[in-house]
N, C-alpha and C positions, 0 to 999 in steps of 0.2 A: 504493500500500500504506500510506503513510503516513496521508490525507486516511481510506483505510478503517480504521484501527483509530483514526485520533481517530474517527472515528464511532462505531466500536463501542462505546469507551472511554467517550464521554460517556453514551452509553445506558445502559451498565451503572453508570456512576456515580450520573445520573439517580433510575434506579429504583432503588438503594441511597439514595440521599438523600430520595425522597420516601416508600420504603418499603410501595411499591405496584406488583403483578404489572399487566400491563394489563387481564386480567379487573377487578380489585380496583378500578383506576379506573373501568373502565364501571359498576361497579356503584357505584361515589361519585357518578359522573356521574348517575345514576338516582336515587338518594336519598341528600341528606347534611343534615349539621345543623353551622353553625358560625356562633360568636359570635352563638347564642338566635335563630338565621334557621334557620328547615328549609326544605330544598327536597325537594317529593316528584314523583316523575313520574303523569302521567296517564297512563291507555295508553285508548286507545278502541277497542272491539272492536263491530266491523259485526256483527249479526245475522242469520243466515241462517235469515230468515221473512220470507215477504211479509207486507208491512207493513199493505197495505191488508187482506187476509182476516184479519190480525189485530185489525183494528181493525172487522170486518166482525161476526165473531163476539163480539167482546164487545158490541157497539151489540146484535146479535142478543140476547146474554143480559143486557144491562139492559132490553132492552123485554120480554122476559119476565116479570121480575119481577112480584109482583105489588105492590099499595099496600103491603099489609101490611108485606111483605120490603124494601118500600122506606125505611118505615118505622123498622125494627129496622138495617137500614145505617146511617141518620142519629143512631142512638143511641151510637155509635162518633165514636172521633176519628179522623178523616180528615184525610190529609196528600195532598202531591203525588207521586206513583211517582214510579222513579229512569227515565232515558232508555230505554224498552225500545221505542222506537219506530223500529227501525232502527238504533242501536247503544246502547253503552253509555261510561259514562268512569269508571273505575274506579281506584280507589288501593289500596297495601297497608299494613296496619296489624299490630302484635302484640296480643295480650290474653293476661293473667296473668301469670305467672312461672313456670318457663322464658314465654316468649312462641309462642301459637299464633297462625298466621299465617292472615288473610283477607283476600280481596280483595273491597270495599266499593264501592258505586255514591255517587258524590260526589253530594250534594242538600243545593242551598242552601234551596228549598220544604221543606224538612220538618229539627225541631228534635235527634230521636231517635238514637242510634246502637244499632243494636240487629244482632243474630250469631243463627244456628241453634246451638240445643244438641246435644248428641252424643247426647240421650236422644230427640229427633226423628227421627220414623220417614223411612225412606228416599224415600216414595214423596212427602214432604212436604217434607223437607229435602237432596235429592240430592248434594250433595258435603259432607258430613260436617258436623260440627257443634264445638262447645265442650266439653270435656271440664271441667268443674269440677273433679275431682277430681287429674287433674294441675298444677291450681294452687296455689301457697301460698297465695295471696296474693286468694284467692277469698273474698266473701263473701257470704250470703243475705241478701235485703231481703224481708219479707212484705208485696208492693207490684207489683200485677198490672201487667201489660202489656198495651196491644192498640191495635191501628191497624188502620182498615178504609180498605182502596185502593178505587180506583175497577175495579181489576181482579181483587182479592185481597184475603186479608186475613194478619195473624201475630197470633199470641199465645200468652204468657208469660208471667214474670213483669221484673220488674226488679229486679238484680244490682248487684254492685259488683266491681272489678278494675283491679289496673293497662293502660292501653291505651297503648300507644306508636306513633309515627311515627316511621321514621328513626333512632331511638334515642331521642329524646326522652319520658321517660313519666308520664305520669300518673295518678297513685296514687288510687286508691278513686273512681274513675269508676264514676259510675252509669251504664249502660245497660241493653238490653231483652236477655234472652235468651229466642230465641222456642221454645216447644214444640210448636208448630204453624204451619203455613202454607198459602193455600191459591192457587193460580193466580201467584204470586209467584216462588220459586225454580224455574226449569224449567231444564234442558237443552236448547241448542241442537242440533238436528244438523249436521254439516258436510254440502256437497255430495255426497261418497261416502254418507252415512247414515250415517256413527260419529257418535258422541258428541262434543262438542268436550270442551278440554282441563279440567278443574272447575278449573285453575289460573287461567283465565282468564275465569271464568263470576263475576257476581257473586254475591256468597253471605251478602248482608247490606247495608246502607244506612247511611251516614255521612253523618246530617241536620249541617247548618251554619245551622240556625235560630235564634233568639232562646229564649234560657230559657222564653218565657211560653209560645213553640209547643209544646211535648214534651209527651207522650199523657198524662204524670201529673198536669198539672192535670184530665181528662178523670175523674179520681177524687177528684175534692176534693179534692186535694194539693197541696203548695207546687210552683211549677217548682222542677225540678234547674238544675243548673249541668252545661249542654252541653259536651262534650270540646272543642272549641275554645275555649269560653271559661275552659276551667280551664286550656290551653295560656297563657293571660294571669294567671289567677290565682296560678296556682303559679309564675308568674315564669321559664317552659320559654321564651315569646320575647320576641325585643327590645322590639316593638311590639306594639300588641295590635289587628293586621290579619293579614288572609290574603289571598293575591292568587289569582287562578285565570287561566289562558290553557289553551284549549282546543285550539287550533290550526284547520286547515283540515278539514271533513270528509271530504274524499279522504286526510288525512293519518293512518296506521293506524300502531297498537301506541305505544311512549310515545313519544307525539308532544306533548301536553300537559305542564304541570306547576301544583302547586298551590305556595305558598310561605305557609309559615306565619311571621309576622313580619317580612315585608317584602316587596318586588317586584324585577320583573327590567326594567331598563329598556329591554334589547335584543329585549322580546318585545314592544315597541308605537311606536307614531311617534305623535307630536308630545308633548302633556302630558297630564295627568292633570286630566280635570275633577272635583272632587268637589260632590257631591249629598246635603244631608241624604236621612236615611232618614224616610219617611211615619211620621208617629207613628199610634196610636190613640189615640181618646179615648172616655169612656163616657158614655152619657147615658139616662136613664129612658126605656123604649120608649113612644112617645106612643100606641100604637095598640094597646088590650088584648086587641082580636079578632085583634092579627097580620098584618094587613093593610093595612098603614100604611105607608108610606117606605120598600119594600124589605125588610119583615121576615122575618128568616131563620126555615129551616126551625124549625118546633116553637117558634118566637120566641112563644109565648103561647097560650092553651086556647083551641083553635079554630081555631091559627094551621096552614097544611100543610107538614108536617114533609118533605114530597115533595119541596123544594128550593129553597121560598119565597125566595129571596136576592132577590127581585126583579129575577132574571132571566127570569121568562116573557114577557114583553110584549117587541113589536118596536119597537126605536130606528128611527127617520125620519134618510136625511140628506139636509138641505136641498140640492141643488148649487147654487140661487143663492147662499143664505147661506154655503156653506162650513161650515155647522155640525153637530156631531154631537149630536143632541139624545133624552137619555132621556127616552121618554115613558113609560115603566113604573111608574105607580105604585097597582099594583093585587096586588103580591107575590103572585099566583097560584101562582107558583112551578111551570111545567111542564117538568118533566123531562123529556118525551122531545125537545122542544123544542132542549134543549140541544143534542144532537149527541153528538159521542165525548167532546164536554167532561167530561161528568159521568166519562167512562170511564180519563181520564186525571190530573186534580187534584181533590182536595177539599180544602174547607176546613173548620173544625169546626162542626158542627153542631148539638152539642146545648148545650141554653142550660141554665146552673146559675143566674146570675147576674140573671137578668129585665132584664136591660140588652143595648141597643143599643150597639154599638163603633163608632164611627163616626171621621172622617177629616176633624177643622173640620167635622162636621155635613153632609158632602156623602158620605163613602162609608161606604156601610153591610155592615157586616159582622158576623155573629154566632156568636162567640166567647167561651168562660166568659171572668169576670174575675177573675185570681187575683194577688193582690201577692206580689211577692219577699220573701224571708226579710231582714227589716229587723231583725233579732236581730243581725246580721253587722254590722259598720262597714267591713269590707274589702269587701264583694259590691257591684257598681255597682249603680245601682236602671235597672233595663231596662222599670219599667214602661211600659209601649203600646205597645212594640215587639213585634213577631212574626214579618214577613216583610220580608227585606231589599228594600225595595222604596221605589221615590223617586217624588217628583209627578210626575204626566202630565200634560199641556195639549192634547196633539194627536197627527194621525198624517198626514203625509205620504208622494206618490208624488213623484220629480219622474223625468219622462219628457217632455221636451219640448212639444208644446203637451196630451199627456193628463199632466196632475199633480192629481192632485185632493187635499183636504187635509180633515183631518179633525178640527176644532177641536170640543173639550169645551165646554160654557157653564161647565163650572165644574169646582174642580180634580179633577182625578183621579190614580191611581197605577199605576204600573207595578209587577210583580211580578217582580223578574227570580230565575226560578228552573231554576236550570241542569239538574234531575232531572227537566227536562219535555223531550221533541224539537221541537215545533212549538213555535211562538205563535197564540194564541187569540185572536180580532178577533170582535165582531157580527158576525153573517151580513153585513148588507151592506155592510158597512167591508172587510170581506174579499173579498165578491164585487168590490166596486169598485177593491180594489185588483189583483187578478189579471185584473183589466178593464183596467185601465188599463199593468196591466205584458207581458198576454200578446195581451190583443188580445179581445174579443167573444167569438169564436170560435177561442179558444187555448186554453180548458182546460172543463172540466166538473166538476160536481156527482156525487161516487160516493152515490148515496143510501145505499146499505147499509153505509157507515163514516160518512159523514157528512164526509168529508176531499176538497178539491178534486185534481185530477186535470191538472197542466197542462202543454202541448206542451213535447216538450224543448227547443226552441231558443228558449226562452225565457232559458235560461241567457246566450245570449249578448247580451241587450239592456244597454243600456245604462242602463235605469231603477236608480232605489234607492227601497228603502223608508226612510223617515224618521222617528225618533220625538222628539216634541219635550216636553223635560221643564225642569221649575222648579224654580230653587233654591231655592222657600217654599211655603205650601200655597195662595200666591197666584198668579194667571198672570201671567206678567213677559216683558218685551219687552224684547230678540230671547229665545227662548227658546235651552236646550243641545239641540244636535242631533247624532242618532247614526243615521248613514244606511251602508244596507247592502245592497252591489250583489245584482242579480236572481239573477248564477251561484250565491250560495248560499242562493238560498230555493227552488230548482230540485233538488229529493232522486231520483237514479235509481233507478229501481228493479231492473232487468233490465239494467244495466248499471254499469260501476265508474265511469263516468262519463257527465253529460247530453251528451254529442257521440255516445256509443254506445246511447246506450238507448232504449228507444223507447216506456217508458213514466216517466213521471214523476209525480212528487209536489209538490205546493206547500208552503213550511216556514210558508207561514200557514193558520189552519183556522178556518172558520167556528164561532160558536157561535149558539145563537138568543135572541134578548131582549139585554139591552143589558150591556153593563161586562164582556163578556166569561165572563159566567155565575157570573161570581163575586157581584156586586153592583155599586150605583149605580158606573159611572166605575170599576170598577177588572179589567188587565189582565192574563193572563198570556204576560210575554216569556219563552218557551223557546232552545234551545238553537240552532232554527235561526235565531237571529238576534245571542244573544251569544256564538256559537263567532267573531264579524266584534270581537270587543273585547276590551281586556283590563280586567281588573274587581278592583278593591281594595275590598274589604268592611273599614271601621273601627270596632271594638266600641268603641274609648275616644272617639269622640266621634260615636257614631251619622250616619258617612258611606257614601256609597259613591263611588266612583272610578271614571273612566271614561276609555279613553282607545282608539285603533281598534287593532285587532291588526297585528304587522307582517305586508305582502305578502298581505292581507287584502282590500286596495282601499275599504276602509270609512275613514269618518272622523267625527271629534268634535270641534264646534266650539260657543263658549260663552263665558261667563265662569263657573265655578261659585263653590262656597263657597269665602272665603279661610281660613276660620278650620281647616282639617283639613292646611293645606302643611306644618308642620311635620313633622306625621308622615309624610307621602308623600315630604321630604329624606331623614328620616335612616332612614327602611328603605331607601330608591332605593340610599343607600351602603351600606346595609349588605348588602343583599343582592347589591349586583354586585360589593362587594370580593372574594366566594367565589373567582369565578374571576381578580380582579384577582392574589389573593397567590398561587395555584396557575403560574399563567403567570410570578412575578415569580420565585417557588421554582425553577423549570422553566431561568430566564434563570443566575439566582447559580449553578446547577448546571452549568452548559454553562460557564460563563466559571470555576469553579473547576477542573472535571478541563482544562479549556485550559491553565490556568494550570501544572497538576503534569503536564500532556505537557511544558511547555515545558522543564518544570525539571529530570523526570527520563527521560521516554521520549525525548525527541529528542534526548541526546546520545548513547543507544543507537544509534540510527541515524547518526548521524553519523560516527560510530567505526567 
C-alpha cells in the first residue's frame, strides 16, 4: 500500500508539475515548438487506388492530347505533384487569425504553398476551402495564381495571411488561394466504398522550394519569399534548416516528422554528410532554331514547345565502358516517349528570359530568369537556386557478381524531391537495374502506365541500389554514396506487404531519352528511395545533409562539405534537448514528491 500510493502520488505530482493531461502530451508529442526548433509530425496515409490503373489512365489521357493542348500545358508553370502514387505525407498547418486548419502534402519539388478557397465549388474542391472572410488578418494581392501538374491543374489568385506551424506564425505570407482545381483534390474511397476521413485527405501543397521556383515569376514577377524561408526570416527558428524523416513505408499515420530548425539525431545512424546544393547558371541559348544542346520546350521560334528538354533521344550504356552516355543532342523533344514521367513532374517551361539555365554548362534546363528583390539588404540572394538538388556522378547496383554501374561522362544532378513516389532513371538504366536486382525474368514492362512490374520476392534480395554524388560540380574520387536495400524499392500492391502480395511495383521507373526526362544528366530521386535517409535541407549556406535512416538498412558513406558542420552541431543540440529537458523535468518530479513522502506521508504511516 505504501510503494502504491508513492506511485500514485508521484503521478499526480508529475502531471501537476508539468501541467499536462496525457492527451495534452501526445499531442506535444505530435507537434511542438521550443527554443525557435518546431517539430511537426508527418503522418502518411496509403491510398486506396490501384496505382498502376492510375497511372494507366493518365498515360491514357496524355497520349490523347493533342499538339495543340500540349502546347497550351507548356505555357503554364509546372511543378512536381505531391506523393499521390500510393500514399501521401502530409502535415498540418493554421492560416489566418483565428487559424483554419489544413492538412498539406509536404513537396520539396515544388516552391508554392497554396489552400482551396471556401468560394470553390465542391465538385473541384471537396473538403472545404479558406474562408477569407473569417480572417482578420486576410489580405488581397491583384497577382494571379496557377500551376499546371502533370495530372491537374489549380488556379487562383495569390493572397497574403498569417500561416502557422505548431504555433509558430508567420505574418503576411504570401500564398496561392486556388479557385479552381482540376484532377488534383479527389476523395479517396475506403475499402467498404465510404469516403475517407477529409481530415486526412490532402487539401493543399506545402512546396519547400527555392524562392526562384514559385509560379509568380511564371508572371513577370519578382519570386516571393516561400513560408519556410520567412520561418528564417522572421527569426521563428534557430537555424535556418529543416530536416525531414519519412520513416519506413509499411510504417502508417504519424510515423514521420519534419523539424523546422534543427534535427533529431535518434532518427538516423552514423553522420550527417552534407552536399552543396547544384547551382544554376544562365547563358545565351546558342541554338536560335531551338534545337541545340537540349533546348527546352518553346526554348526559341521554331523550337517544340512539346517537351524539347532534350529528353527525346535514347542514352546508350556502354557495359564495357561502365559508362552512361547522353547521346541526345537533337532536343526533338518527344513526349510520348517519356513515359508516366511527363504525368508525374514538370519543370517550367515556358521561356520569358531567351536564356538557357544551365549547371557548369553540362545541365540544361529551361526556366524564366528572375533576380531577387535586391531593394532588401536582409533577403539572402538565392539567385540559381530552385531545386534542392546536389551533383550526381553515377548510379550503382551492387549485387554480387550482377553490379552494374552507371557513370555520367560529366557532372550531373540529383533532384531529390520528396512530392514524387518513385525515382525516375532512363529506360535503360532502369531496365538494367531491375535486371540486375530481380533477375531477366523477374519483372516486366506494364506498357499502358509505363511503370515496371517486379516479382515480389525480390524484396528479399540482398542487392542495393547506389547513388553516387559530388561535393562540386566536378567528379571526385571516392564519390558520397547513398545505397538503398531492394525490400524498399519492392511497393505491394495487393498486399500490406511484399511477402503477401502477389503483385508488385518497382520504386524505380523508366523514363525514355536521357537525364531522366528532365534534361542533359539531370535526375528525379522520389520518395521511394529517400523514405531509406534522413535529409537536412540548409537555406543559410545552400547545403543539403545526408545521413541513412535509422533501422532503415540503408547507408551513407563519404566525406562531404566541411564548411555546413557548424550548423548541423548546434541544431543536433538543439533539437534533441526537446526531449533531453522533458525526461530531466519528469526525473526532479519523481525525486521531489519522494522527497515530501518522506517528510510528510510516511510518518502517517508509521504512527
Amino acid at each position: 500500500m505504501l510503494v502504491l500510493s508513492l506511485t500514485m502520488a508521484c503521478a499526480l505530482v508529475v502531471t501537476a508539475t508539468t501541467g499536462l493531461d496525457s492527451s495534452a502530451i501526445h499531442a506535444n508529442e505530435r507537434s511542438t515548438i521550443s527554443n525557435r526548433v518546431i517539430r511537426m509530425p508527418i503522418i502518411r496515409k496509403p491510398q486506396e487506388m490501384d496505382i498502376l490503373e492510375t497511372a494507366r489512365v493518365r498515360q491514357k489521357h496524355r497520349n490523347g492530347l493533342t499538339s495543340l493542348q500540349k502546347r497550351e500545358q507548356a505555357s503554364t508553370f509546372h511543378a512536381s505533384l505531391y506523393n499521390d502514387q500510393g500514399s501521401q505525407y502530409l502535415i498540418s498547418i493554421g492560416v489566418g487569425t483565428p487559424p483554419q486548419n489544413f492538412s498539406v502534402t509536404l513537396d520539396t519539388g515544388s516552391a508554392d504553398l497554396w489552400i482551396p478557397s471556401s468560394t470553390c465549388d465542391k465538385t473541384s474542391c471537396p473538403f472545404g476551402g479558406f474562408n477569407t472572410a473569417a480572417s482578420s488578418t486576410f489580405q488581397e494581392m491583384q497577382e494571379k495564381f496557377s500551376i499546371q501538374y502533370g495530372i491537374g491543374s489549380v488556379n487562383g489568385t495569390y493572397v497574403q495571411d498569417t500561416v502557422e506551424v505548431a504555433g509558430a506564425k508567420v505574418s503576411q505570407q504570401q500564398f496561392g488561394l486556388a479557385d479552381h482545381t482540376k484532377d488534383i483534390l479527389i476523395p479517396q474511397e475506403n475499402s467498404d466504398g465510404s469516403s475517407s476521413s477529409a481530415s486526412l485527405d490532402a487539401n493543399g501543397i506545402l512546396g519547400l522550394g527555392y524562392p526562384q521556383l514559385t509560379a509568380a515569376t511564371t508572371q513577370n514577377n519578382p519570386a516571393y519569399t516561400p513560408f519556410v524561408f520567412n520561418l528564417v526570416q522572421q527569426g521563428l527558428i534557430q537555424e535556418p534548416i529543416f530536416s525531414v524523416y519519412m520513416n519506413s513505408a509499411s510504417q502508417l499515420g504519424w510515423s514521420g516528422e519534419i523539424i523546422f530548425g534543427g534535427v533529431d539525431k535518434s532518427k538516423y545512424e552514423g553522420d550527417l554528410i552534407y552536399l552543396p546544393v547544384a547551382k544554376l547558371q544562365s547563358h545565351p541559348s546558342p541554338s536560335p532554331e531551338g534545337t541545340g544542346s537540349g533546348g527546352g520546350p518553346g526554348s526559341e521560334p521554331g523550337g517544340d514547345s512539346d517537351g524539347g528538354d532534350g529528353g527525346g533521344g535514347n542514352g546508350t550504356y556502354d557495359e564495357e565502358d561502365e559508362e552512361y552516355d547522353d547521346d541526345d543532342d537533337d532536343g526533338n523533344g518527344d513526349d510520348d516517349a517519356r513515359g508516366p514521367f511527363v504525368e508525374k513532374h514538370h519543370l517550367r517551361t515556358i521561356d520569358l528570359s531567351n536564356l538557357d539555365i544551365s549547371i557548369d554548362e553540362h545541365i540544361d534546363l529551361h526556366l524564366p530568369l528572375h533576380k531577387s528583390d535586391s531593394n532588401s539588404s536582409s533577403t539572402p540572394n538565392y539567385d540559381g537556386y530552385y531545386y534542392w538538388m546536389v551533383y550526381g556522378q553515377g548510379i550503382a547496383v551492387r549485387n554480387g557478381n550482377q553490379s552494374p554501374q552507371f557513370k555520367l561522362q560529366k557532372p550531373g544532378a540529383f533532384i531529390l524531391d520528396t512530392g514524387t513516389t518513385l525515382t525516375y532513371l532512363p529506360n535503360d538504366v532502369a531496365i538494367s537495374i531491375a535486371t540486375a536486382m530481380a533477375g531477366s525474368n523477374g519483372f516486366q514492362l506494364d506498357r499502358q502506365s509505363g511503370l515496371l512490374v517486379v516479382d515480389c520476392s525480390t524484396a528479399s534480395s540482398s542487392a542495393t541500389l547506389e547513388l553516387q554524388m559530388s561535393t562540386s560540380p566536378s567528379l571526385t574520387s571516392p564519390p558520397v554514396t547513398f545505397a538503398v536495400k531492394a525490400s524498399e524499392l519492392v511497393i505491394p500492391l495487393d498486399g500490406k506487404t511484399a511477402a503477401t502480395a502477389k503483385t508488385c511495383l518497382f520504386g524505380i521507373a523508366p523514363v525514355g531519352g536521357s537525364g531522366g526526362g528532365l534534361g542533359s544528366n539531370m535526375f528525379l530521386i522520389g520518395d521511394s528511395m529517400l523514405r531509406s535517409s534522413y535529409l537536412v535541407f540548409d537555406m543559410g549556406k545552400n547545403m543539403v545533409g545526408i545521413a541513412a535512416a535509422k533501422g532503415m538498412g540503408a547507408s551513407v558513406n563519404g566525406t562531404g562539405a566541411s564548411s555546413s558542420s557548424e550548423n548541423g552541431n548546434a541544431s543536433e543540440s538543439s533539437a534533441s534537448s526537446q526531449h533531453g529537458l522533458s525526461l530531466a523535468s519528469l526525473w526532479y518530479g519523481q525525486l521531489y514528491v519522494t522527497l515530501l513522502f518522506v517528510l510528510f506521508v510516511s510518518p502517517l504511516y508509521l504512527y
